[in-house]
N, C-alpha and C positions, 0 to 999 in steps of 0.2 A: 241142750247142747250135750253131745257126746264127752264120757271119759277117756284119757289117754291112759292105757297100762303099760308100765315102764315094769317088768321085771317083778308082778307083784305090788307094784305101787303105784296105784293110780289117784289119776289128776283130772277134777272137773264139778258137774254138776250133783250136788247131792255127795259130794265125798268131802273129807278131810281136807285142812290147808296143809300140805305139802311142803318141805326144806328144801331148798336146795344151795348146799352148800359146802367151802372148801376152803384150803387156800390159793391164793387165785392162780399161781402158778405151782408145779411141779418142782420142788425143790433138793429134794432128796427120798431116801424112801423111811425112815425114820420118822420125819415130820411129817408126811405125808401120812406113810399108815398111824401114825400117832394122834393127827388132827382127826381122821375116818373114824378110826376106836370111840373118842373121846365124843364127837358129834353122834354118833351111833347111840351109845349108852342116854345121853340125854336124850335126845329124840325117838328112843324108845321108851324111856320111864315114860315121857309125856303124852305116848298116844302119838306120837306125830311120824307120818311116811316120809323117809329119810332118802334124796339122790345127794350123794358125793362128787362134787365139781371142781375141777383144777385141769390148771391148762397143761397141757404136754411142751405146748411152746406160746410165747408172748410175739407172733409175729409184727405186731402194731406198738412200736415204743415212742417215746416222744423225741429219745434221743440213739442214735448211734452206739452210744456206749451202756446201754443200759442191759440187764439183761435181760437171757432171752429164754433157754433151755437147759437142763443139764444134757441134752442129748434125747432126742426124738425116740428115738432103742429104750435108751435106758428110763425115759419119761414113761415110755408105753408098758414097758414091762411094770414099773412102779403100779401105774393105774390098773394092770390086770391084774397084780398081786390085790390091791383095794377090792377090786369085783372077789377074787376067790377066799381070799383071808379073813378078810371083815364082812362080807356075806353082803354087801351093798349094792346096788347099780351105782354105775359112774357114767358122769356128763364130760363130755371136753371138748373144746372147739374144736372147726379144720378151716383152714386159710387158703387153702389150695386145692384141687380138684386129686393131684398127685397124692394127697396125703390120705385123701377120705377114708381108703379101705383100710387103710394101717390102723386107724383110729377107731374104725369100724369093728375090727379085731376082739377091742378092749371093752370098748364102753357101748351102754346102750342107749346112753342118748348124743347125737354129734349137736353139737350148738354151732349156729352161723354167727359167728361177731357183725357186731352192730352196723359197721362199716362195710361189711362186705353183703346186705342182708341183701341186695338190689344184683346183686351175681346169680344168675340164670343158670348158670353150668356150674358152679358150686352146690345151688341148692335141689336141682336135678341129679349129680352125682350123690350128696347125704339123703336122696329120700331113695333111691334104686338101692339104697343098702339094705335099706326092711327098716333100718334101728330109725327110734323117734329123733326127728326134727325139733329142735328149740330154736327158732329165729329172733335175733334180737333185732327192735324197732332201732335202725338207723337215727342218730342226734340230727338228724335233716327230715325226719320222716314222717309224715300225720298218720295216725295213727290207723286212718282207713283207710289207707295205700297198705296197708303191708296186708290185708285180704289178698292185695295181688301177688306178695310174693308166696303167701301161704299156696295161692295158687299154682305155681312153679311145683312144689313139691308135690300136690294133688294130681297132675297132671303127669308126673312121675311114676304113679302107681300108688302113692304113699299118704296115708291120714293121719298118720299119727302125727300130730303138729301142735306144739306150743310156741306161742307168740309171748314175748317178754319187752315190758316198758323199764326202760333204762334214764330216761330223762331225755330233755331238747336243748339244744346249743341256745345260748340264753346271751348273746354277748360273748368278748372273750373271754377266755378261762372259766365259764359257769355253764353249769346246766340247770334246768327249772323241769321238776317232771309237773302235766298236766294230769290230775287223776280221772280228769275224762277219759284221758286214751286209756284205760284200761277196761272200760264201758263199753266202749265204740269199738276196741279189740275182741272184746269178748261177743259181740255182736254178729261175727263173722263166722262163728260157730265152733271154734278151739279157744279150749282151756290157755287163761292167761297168767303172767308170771311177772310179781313185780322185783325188782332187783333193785332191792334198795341203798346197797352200797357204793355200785356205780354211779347211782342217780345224784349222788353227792360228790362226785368227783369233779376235781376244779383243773378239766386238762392243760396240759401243758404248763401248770400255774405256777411251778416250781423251779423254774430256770433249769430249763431242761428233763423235767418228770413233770408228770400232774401231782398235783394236788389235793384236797381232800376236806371233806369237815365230817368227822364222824362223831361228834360229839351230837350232830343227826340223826342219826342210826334209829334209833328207837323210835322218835317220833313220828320218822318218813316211812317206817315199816307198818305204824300202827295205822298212819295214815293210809299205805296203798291196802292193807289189811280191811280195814273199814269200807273202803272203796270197791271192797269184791274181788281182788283177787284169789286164784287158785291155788297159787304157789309161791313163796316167798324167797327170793336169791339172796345167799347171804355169803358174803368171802368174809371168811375169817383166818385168825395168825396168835397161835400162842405167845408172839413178841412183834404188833404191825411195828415198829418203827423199826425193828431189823429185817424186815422180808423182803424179798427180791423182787418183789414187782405191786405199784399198789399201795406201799408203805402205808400212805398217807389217807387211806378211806376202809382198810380192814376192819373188822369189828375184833376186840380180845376176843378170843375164845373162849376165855372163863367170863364174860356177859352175856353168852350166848344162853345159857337156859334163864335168866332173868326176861331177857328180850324173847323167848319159847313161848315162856307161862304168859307173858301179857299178849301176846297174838293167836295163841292158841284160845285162849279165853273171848277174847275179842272177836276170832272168827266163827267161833259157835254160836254167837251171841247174831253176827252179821247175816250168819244162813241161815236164821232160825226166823228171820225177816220175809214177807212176801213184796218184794219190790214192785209198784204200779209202773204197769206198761204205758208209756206217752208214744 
């Protein structure tokens, strides 16, 4: 399987497990380059290839009133101060076809939200940018359909593609990830990403927001970690129960290099394996 290089950092066979992490919305530019600084430093002490992830805008809420952006401008600006300042690449969604190039601007990787991974002209628009694609597996989605959407972006012109397990609608309010799918992902021939924060989130479970159990966090990273992924999706919040989007499935920030050292360790341990081909 082919590596993806993001800026410097790449992602795949025979490379390093990969961070990719933030918090999960753009909140200011304080917090923002304050969480980047702070993820940086750890994830360079440790050896470990660091992308910066936060959304510009939360276009998918559960409620009305929730938030959403401090302003698309002023989101973007924030995230390209991250690219220049702190020296990192940066990940962020796009929702809309209108917004790609804006996005494109900033960051060098566009992420398709989970919900929208099955949009054709969404993921034809992020791959004609050049910048890497990160698709998330739709909560509807088996895991070897989304080949097909990888194919969207190939057919665009564009390879560089990660595929990200997020977990499957399990009933109401739950998700269950299968750590197959990240097997059967990687099967397709891009580097896969597991996103273990999300995987724990209990949508809509909160009377109006989702919900969350991160008191999971560790164990479900170590788990997709173990299971061969490439890259590990982590949102984090110097304070999740005051953060604007998410509250309730953040990882602290200061767990974050506890939770480094045990997957870092783990996943040297995991490549270091020769997996029988069935």
């Amino acid at each position: 399987m082919p590596h993806v290089e993001i800026s410097g950092v790449r992602i795949g066979d025979n490379e390093p497990l990969a961070l990719i992490a933030g918090p999960c919305v753009v909140e200011g530019r304080d917090l923002t380059l304050g969480v980047a600084e702070s993820i940086r430093k750890t994830a360079s002490a440790l050896g470990v290839p660091f992308i910066f992830k936060s959304s510009y805008k939360k276009a998918n809420r559960t409620s009305e009133n929730s938030f959403t952006t401090v302003g698309i401008d002023e989101a973007l600006r924030i995230l390209g101060e991250v690219r220049r300042e702190i020296g990192v690449p940066v990940l962020t969604d796009v929702h809309n076809v209108e917004e790609v190039s804006l996005a494109a601007e900033v960051a060098d990787v566009l992420q398709i939200p989970a919900f929208l991974c099955r949009q054709t002209d969404l993921l034809h628009s992020a791959a004609r940018t050049g910048r890497a694609v990160n698709i998330k597996k739709g909560q509807f989605m088996a895991p070897e359909d989304m080949a097909l959407q990888a194919e969207k972006v190939v057919s665009a012109g564009n390879t560089r593609i990660l595929l990200t397990e997020r977990g499957t609608t399990f009933g109401y309010h739950n998700l269950v990830v299968d750590m197959r799918s990240l097997v059967i992902m990687r099967r397709s021939g891009y580097p896969v990403v597991f996103d273990a924060t999300h995987s724990l989130q209990l949508p809509g479970g909160e009377r109006g927001r989702s919900g969350g159990q991160p008191e999971f966090i560790f164990p479900i990273a170590r788990a997709g970690v173990a299971a061969g992924c490439d890259a590990l999706f982590i949102e984090t919040h110097p304070d999740p129960p005051r953060a604007l989007s998410d509250a309730s499935s953040q990882l602290a920030l200061g767990l974050l290099p506890s939770l480094l050292m045990q997957v870092k360790e783990l996943s040297e341990r995991v490549r270091s394996y020769q997996i029988p081909q069935t």
